[in-house]
RODO-2510 file (C-alpha; in nm, 4 decimals, decimal comma):
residues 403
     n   res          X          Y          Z
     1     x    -1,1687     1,4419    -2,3191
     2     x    -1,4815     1,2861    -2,2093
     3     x    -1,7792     1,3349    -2,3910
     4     x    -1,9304     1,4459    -2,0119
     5     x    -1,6547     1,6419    -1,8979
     6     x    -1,6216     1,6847    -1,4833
     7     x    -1,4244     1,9713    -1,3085
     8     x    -1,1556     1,8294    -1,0569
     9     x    -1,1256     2,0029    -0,7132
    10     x    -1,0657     2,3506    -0,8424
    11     x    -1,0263     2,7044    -0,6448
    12     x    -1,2257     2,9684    -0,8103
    13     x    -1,1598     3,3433    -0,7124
    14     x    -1,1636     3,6551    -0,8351
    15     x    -0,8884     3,9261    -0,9327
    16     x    -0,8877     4,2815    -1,0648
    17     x    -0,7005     4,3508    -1,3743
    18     x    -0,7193     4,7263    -1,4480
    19     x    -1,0846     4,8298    -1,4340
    20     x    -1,2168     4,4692    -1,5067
    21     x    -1,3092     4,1951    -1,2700
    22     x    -1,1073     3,8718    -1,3951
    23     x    -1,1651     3,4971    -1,2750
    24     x    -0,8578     3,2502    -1,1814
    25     x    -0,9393     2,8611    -1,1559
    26     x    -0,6434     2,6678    -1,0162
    27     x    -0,6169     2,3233    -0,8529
    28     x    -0,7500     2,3401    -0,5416
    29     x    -0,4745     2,0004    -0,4531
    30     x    -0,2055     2,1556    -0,5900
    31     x    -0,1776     1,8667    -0,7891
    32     x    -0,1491     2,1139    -1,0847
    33     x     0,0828     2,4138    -1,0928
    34     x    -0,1533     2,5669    -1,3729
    35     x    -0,3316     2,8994    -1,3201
    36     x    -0,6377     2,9732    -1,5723
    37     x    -0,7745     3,3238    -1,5904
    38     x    -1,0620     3,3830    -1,7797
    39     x    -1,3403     3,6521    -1,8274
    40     x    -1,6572     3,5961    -1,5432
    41     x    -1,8309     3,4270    -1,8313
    42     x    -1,6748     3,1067    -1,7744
    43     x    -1,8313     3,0696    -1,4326
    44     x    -2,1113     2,9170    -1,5871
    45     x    -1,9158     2,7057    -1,7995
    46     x    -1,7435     2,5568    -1,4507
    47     x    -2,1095     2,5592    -1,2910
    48     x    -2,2094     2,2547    -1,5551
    49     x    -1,9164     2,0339    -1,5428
    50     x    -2,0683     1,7912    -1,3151
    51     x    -2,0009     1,4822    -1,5303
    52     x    -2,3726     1,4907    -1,6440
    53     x    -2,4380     1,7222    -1,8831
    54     x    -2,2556     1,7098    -2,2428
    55     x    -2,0896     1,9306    -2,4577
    56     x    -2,4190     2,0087    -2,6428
    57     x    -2,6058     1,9852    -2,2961
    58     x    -2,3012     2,2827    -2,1954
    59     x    -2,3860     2,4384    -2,5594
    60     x    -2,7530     2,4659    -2,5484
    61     x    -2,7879     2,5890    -2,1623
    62     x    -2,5520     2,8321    -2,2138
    63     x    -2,7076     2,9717    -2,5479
    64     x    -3,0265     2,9806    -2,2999
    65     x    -2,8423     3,1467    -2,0394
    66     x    -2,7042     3,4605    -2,3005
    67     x    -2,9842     3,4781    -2,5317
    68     x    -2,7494     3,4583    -2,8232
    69     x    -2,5872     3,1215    -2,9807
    70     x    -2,2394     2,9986    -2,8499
    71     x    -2,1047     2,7534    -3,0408
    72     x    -1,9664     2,4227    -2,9909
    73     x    -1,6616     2,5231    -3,1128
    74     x    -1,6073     2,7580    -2,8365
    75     x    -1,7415     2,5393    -2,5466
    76     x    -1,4884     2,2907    -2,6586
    77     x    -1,1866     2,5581    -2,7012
    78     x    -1,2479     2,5801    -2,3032
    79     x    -1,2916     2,2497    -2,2297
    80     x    -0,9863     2,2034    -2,3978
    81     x    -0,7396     2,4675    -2,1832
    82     x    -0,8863     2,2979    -1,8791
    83     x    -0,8340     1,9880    -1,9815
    84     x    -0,4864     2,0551    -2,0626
    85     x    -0,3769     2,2387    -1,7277
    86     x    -0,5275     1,8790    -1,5704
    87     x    -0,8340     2,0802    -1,4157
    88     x    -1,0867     1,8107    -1,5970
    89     x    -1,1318     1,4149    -1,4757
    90     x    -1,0272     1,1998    -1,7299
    91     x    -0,7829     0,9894    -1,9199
    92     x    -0,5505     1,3095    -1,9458
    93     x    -0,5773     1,3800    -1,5531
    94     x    -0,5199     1,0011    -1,4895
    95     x    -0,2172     0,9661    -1,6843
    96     x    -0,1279     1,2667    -1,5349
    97     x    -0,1681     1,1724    -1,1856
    98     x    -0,0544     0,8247    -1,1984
    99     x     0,3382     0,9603    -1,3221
   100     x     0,3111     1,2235    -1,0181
   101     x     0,2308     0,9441    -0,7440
   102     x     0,5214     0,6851    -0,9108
   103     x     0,7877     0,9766    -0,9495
   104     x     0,7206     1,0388    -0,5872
   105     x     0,7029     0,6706    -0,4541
   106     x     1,0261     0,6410    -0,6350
   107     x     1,2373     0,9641    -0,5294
   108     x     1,4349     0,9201    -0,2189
   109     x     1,4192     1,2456    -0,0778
   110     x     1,0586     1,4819    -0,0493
   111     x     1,2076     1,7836    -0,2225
   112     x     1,1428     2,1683    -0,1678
   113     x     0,8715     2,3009    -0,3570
   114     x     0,8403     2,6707    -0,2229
   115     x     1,2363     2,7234    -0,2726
   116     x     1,2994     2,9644    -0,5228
   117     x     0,9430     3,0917    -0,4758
   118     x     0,8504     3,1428    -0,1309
   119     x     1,2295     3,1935     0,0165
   120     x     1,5912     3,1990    -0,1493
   121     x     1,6842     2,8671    -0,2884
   122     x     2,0398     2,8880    -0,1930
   123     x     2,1612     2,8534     0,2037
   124     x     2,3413     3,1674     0,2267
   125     x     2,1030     3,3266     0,0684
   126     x     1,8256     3,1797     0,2657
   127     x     2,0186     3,2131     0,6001
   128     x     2,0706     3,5789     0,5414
   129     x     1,6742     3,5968     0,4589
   130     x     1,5419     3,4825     0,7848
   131     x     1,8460     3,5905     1,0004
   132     x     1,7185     3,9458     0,8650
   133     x     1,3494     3,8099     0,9943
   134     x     1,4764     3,7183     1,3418
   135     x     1,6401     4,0495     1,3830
   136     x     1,3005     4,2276     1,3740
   137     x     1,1737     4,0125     1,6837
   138     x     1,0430     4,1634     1,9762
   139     x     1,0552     4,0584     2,3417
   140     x     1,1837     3,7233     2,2976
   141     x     1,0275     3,5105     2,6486
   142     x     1,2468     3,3572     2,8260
   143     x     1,1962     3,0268     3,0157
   144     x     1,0547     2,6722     2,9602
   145     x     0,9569     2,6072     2,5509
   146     x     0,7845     2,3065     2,4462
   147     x     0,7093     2,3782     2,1155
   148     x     0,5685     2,6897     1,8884
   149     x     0,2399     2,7568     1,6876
   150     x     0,3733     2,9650     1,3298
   151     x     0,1927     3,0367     1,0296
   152     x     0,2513     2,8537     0,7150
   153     x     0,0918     3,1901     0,5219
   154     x     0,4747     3,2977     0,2934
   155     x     0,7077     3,4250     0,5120
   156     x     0,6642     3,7837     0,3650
   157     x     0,3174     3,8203     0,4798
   158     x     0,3420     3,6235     0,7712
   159     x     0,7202     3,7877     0,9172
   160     x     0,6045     3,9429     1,2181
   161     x     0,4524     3,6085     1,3578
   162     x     0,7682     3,3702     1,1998
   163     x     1,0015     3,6151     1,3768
   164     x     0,7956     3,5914     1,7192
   165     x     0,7894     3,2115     1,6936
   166     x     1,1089     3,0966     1,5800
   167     x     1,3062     3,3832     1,7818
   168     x     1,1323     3,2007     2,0939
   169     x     1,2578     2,8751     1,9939
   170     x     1,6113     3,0082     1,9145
   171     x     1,6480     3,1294     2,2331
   172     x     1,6522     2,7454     2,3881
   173     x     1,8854     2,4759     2,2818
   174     x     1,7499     2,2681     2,0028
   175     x     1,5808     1,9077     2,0683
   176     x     1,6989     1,6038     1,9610
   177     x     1,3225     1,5536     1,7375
   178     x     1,1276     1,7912     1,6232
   179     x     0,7837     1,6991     1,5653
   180     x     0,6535     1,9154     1,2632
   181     x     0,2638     1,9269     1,2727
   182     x     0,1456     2,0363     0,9388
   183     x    -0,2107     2,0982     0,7331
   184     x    -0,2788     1,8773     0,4423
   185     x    -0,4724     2,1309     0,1990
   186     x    -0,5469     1,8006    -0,0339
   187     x    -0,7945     1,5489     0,0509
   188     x    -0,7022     1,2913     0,2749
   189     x    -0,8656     0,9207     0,3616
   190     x    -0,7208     0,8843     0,7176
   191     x    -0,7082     1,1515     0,9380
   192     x    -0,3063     1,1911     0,9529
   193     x    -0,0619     1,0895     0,6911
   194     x     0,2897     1,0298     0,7794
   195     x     0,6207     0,9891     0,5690
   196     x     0,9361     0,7593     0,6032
   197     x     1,1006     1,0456     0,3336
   198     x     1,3835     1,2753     0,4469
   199     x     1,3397     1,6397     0,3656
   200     x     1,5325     1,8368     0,1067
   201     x     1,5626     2,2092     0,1404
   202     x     1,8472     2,4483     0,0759
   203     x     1,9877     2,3954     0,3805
   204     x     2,0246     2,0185     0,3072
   205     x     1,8555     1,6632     0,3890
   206     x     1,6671     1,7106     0,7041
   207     x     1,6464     1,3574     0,8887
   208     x     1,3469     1,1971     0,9335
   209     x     1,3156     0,9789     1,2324
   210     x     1,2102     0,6458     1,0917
   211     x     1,2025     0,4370     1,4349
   212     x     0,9456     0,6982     1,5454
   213     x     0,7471     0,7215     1,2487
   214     x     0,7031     0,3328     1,2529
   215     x     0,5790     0,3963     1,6552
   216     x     0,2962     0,5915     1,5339
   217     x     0,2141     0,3962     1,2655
   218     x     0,2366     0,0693     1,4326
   219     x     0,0119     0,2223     1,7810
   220     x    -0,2355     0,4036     1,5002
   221     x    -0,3671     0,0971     1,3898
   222     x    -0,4308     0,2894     1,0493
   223     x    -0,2516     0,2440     0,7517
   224     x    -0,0811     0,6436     0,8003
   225     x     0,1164     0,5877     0,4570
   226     x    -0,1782     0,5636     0,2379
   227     x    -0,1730     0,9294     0,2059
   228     x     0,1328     0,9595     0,1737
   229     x     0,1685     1,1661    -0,1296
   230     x    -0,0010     1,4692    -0,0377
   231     x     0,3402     1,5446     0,1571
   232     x     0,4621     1,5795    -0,1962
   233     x     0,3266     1,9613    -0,2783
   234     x     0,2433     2,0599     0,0896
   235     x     0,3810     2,3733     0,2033
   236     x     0,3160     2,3752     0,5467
   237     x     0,5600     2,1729     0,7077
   238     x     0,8655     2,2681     0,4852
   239     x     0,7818     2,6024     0,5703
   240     x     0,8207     2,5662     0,9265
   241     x     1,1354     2,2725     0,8775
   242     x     1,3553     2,5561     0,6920
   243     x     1,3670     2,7669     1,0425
   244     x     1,4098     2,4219     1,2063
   245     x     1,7054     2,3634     0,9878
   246     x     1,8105     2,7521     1,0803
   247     x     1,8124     2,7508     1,4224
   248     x     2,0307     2,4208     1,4124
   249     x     2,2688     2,5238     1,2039
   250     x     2,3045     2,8606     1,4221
   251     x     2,3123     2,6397     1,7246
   252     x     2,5914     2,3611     1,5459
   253     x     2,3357     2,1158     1,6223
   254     x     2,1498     1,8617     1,4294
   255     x     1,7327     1,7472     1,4843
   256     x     1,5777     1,4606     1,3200
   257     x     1,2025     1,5340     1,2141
   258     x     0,8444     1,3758     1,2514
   259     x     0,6476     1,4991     0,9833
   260     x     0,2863     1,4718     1,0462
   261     x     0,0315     1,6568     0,7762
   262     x    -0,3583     1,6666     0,9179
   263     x    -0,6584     1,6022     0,7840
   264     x    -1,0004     1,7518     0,8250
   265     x    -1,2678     1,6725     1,1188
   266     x    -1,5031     1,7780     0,8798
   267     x    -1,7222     1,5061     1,0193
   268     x    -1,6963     1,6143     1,4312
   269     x    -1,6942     1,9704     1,3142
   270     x    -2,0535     1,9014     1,1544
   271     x    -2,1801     1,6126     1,3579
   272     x    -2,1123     1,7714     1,6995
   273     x    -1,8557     1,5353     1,7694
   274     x    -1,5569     1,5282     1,9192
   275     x    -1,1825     1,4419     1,6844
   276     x    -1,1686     1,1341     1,9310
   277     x    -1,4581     1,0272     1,7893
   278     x    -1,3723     0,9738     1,4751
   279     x    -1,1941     0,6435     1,4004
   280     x    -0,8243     0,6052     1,4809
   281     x    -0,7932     0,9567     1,6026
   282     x    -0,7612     0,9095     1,9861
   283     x    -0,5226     0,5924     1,9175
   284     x    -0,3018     0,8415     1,7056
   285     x    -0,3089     1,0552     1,9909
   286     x    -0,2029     0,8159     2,2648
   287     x     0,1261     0,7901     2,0618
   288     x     0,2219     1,1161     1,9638
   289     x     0,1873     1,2024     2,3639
   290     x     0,4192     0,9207     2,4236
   291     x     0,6546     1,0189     2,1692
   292     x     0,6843     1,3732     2,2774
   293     x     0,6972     1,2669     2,6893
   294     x     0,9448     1,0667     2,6055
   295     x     1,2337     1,0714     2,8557
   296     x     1,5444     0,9270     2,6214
   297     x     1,5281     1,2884     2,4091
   298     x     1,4189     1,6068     2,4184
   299     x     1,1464     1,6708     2,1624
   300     x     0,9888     1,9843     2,0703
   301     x     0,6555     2,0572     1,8525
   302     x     0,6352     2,2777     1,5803
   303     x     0,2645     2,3421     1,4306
   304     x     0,2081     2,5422     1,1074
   305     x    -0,1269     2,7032     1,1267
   306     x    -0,3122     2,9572     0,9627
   307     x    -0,6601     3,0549     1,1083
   308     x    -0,9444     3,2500     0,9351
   309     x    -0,9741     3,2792     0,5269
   310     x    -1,2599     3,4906     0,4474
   311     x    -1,3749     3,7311     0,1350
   312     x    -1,4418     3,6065    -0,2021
   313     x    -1,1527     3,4100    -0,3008
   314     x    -1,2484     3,1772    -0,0297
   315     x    -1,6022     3,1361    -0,1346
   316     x    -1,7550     3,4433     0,1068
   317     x    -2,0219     3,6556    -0,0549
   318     x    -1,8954     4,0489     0,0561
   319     x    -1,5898     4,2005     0,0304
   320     x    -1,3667     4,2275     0,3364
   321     x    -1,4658     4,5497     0,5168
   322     x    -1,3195     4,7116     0,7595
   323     x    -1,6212     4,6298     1,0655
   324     x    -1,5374     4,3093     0,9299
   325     x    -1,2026     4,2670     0,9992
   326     x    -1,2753     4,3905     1,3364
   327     x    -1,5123     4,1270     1,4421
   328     x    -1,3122     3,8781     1,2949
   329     x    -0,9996     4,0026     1,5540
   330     x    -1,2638     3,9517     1,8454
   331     x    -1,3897     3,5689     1,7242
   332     x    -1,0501     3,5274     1,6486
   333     x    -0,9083     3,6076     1,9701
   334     x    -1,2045     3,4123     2,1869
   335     x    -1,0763     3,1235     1,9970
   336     x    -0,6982     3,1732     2,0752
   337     x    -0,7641     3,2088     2,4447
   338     x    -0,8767     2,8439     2,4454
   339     x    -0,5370     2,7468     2,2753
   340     x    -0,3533     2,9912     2,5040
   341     x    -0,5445     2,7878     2,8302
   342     x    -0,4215     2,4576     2,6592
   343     x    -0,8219     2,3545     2,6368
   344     x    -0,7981     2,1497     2,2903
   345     x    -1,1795     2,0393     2,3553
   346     x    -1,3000     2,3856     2,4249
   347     x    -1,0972     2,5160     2,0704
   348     x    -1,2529     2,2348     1,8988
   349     x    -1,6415     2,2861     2,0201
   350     x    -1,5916     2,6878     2,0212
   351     x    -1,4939     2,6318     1,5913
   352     x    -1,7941     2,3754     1,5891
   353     x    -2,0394     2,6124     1,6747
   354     x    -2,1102     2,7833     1,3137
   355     x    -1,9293     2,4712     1,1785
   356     x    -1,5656     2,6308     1,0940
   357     x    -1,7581     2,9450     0,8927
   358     x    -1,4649     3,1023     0,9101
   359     x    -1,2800     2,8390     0,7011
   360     x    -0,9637     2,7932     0,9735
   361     x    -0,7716     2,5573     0,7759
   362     x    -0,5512     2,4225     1,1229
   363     x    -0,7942     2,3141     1,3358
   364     x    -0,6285     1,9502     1,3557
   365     x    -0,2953     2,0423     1,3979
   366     x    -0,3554     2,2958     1,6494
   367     x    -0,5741     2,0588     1,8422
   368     x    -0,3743     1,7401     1,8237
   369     x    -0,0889     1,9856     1,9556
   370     x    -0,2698     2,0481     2,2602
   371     x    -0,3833     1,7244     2,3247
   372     x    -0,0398     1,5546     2,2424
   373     x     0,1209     1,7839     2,5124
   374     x    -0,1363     1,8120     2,7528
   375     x    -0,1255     1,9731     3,0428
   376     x    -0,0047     2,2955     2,8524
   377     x    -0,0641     2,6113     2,7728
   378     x     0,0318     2,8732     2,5245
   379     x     0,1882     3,2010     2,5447
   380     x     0,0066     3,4132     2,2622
   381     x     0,3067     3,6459     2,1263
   382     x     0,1020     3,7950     1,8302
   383     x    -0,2067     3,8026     1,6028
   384     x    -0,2114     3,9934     1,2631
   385     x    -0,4634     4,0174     0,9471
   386     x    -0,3281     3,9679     0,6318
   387     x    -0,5712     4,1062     0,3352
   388     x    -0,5741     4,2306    -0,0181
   389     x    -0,5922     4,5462    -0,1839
   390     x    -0,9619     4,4959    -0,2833
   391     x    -1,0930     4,2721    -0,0194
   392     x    -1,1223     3,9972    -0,1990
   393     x    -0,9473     3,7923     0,0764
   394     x    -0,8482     3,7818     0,4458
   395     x    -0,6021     3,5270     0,5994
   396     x    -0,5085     3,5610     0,9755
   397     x    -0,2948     3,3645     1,1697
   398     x    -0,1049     3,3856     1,4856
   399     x     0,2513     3,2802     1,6778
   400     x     0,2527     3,0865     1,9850
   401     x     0,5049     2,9258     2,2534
   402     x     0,3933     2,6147     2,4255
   403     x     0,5052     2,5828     2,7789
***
C-alpha cells in the first residue's frame, strides 16, 4: 500500500440497516465486484485519500476532526479492506487490473456477466422468464419499426418498459443486424468503443458482425478499440442482446450484432457545445447512418437507456419526495418529446441547460440513435419511476419504437 494512499473511482451511498444509517463504497467501474459497508465514520476517511496526505496526515486530521485519538492502527485496518477489495491506486490495483485487461484480450468470446444475477442463466429458464415478461405487454403498435429505446435498469424493475419495447419489436420480422447502442458506465478516452468479440449469453454465441465493425472503425478515423475493455463488465448492451437473442429464436431466425458502448459529452454538455463538436464524433456518425441505410440488409437499432438518477446514492443532497418525483415526470417528459419528434439537437441542448443535473446516464446513445436514423421519430409507449423504500434513490427510464 502506498505510503499516500488514493481512492480509485468509487460510488459512495447510503443504506438503512435496521434503525442505523450504513455507508456502501463500491467501484464506481465495476472493475471490482467488492461491496464495503462501513459505519458513516469512514466518510472522512474516503474524504482524505487524495494521494496527498499520509497515513499520519489521515491519523492526525482525523483525531482533530473527533476530539479523541484514533490510532494508526485503525486508519491502517481500513486502508487495508480497501486496499484489498482493489478500491485504492497502487501496486495491488495494478496487478490487479493488468490480469483483468490480458484475461479479456485473450478470451474469445465477451461472456455474460448479469446471468445468474440479473436473469436465469439457463435458456429455458431464461426463455420462460421473459416470455412471462412479454405476456404482460399492452397494445403492441403495429406498423413500420426501426429500432426500440429499452432500459438497461434489471429487468425486474424495469418489466413494464422491456415488455413495451421488445413486444414492439417481436411483432416485426427480425433484421439481418442489429445495432445494439449501449452506455459505458466506466471511463472512456474516445467517445465510442467498439468490439470485434462475439457475445456469450445463455442463449448462446451471438454473432458479431466483424465486416461492419471494421466500417466504423476504418470511417471513424479513431482508434474505437482502445476502449475496448470496458465492454468486459458492461451491462447495458447484454441486457438488451438477451431479448435480441429471444425474439430470434421465437422467430427461427438468426441476427448478427454491432455492439457500440458510449461515452460521455461531458465536454458539449458543459461547454455549450454540440456532440459534433467534439473530435471524431460527427465522422462516427456519418457511418453508423450508412450502416443502418444500408440497402443489402435490414438493420434495426436497439438503445439501452436509462434517464434520471437522483437522491443520495447518486450524490443529491434530499431524499426523494414525493413533489419531487412529480417534477421530475414533467422535466422528464419535456425531454422525451424531443426524442419522440426525432430532434437529437434539441434533446441534447434541452439536457445542457442545467448541465445533465439530473445525472441521465444515456444521453449519447439516445442521441447518436436519432442522429444515425434521421429523419425519425419515436413512438413513446411508456415512462415509469423506479425508487427505494427510503428515498435514497430514483432511476427513471422509458420504452420507445423508432419509426
Amino acid at each position: 500500500m502506498d505510503d499516500k494512499p488514493k481512492l480509485r473511482s468509487v460510488e459512495v451511498f447510503p443504506v438503512k440497516h435496521g434503525r442505523e444509517t450504513l455507508v456502501c463504497i463500491r467501484d464506481a467501474t465495476g472493475l471490482s465486484d467488492r461491496v464495503i459497508t462501513g459505519s458513516m465514520g469512514i466518510v472522512h476517511v474516503l474524504e482524505l485519500l487524495d494521494g496527498e496526505h499520509t497515513i499520519l496526515d489521515i491519523q492526525a486530521e482525523l483525531t482533530r476532526r473527533q476530539g479523541s485519538v484514533v490510532m494508526s492502527d485503525n486508519v491502517r485496518r481500513m486502508l487495508e479492506v480497501l486496499d484489498e477489495a482493489f478500491l485504492l491506486e497502487g501496486e495491488r490495483f495494478a496487478a490487479y487490473h493488468h490480469r483483468l485487461h490480458e484475461e479479456f484480450a485473450d478470451a474469445p468470446v465477451r461472456k455474460a456477466t448479469s446471468a445468474g444475477n440479473g436473469y436465469p442463466d439457463t435458456a429455458d429458464e431464461l426463455a420462460k422468464f421473459l416470455d412471462g415478461i412479454l405476456a404482460k405487454a399492452e397494445d403492441v403498435p403495429t406498423g413500420e419499426r426501426r429500432g426500440v429505446i429499452a432500459p438497461h435498469i434489471d429487468y425486474v424493475r424495469g418489466w413494464q418498459s422491456y415488455a413495451a419495447a421488445f413486444a414492439a419489436l417481436g411483432a416485426t420480422e427480425p433484421a439481418d443486424c442489429a445495432v445494439i447502442i449501449g452506455t459505458s458506465h466506466a471511463e472512456t478516452t474516445e467517445r465510442f468503443a467498439l468490439t470485434r468479440k462475439n457475445f456469450e449469453t445463455p442463449f448462446g454465441c451471438a454473432t458479431t458482425d466483424v465486416e461492419a465493425v471494421d466500417a466504423l472503425l476504418d470511417q471513424s478515423g479513431h482508434d474505437l478499440l482502445a476502449d475496448e475493455f470496458v465492454h468486459r463488465g458492461e451491462h447495458s448492451i447484454e441486457l438488451e442482446l438477451v431479448w435480441v437473442q429471444h425474439l430470434c429464436r421465437k422467430a427461427g431466425r438468426e441476427t448478427t450484432i454491432v455492439p457500440i458502448l458510449c461515452g460521455g459529452f461531458r465536454e458539449a454538455l458543459v461547454e455549450d457545445k454540440s456532440p459534433e463538436d467534439l473530435p471524431g464524433v460527427s465522422a462516427f456518425v456519418d457511418a453508423l447512418r450508412e450502416l443502418v441505410s444500408s440497402t443489402d440488409r435490414r438493420v434495426t437499432v436497439v438503445v439501452g437507456a436509462d434517464l434520471a438518477h437522483v437522491g443520495p446514492r447518486f450524490g443529491g443532497d434530499t431524499q426523494v419526495s414525493d413533489a419531487a418525483l412529480r417534477d421530475l415526470e414533467r422535466i422528464d417528459r419535456e425531454t422525451l418529446a424531443f426524442v419522440e419528434a426525432g430532434d437529437a439537437d434539441g434533446f441534447f441542448e434541452f439536457v445542457s441547460r442545467d448541465e445533465n443535473a439530473r445525472n441521465i446516464c444515456s444521453v449519447a446513445p439516445i442521441w447518436l440513435a436519432l442522429k444515425a436514423l434521421a429523419p425519425v421519430r419515436v413512438d413513446l409507449l411508456g415512462y415509469e419511476q423506479w425508487c427505494d423504500d427510503e428515498g435514497m434513490s430514483c432511476v427513471t427510464f422509458a420504452a420507445g419504437v423508432f419509426r
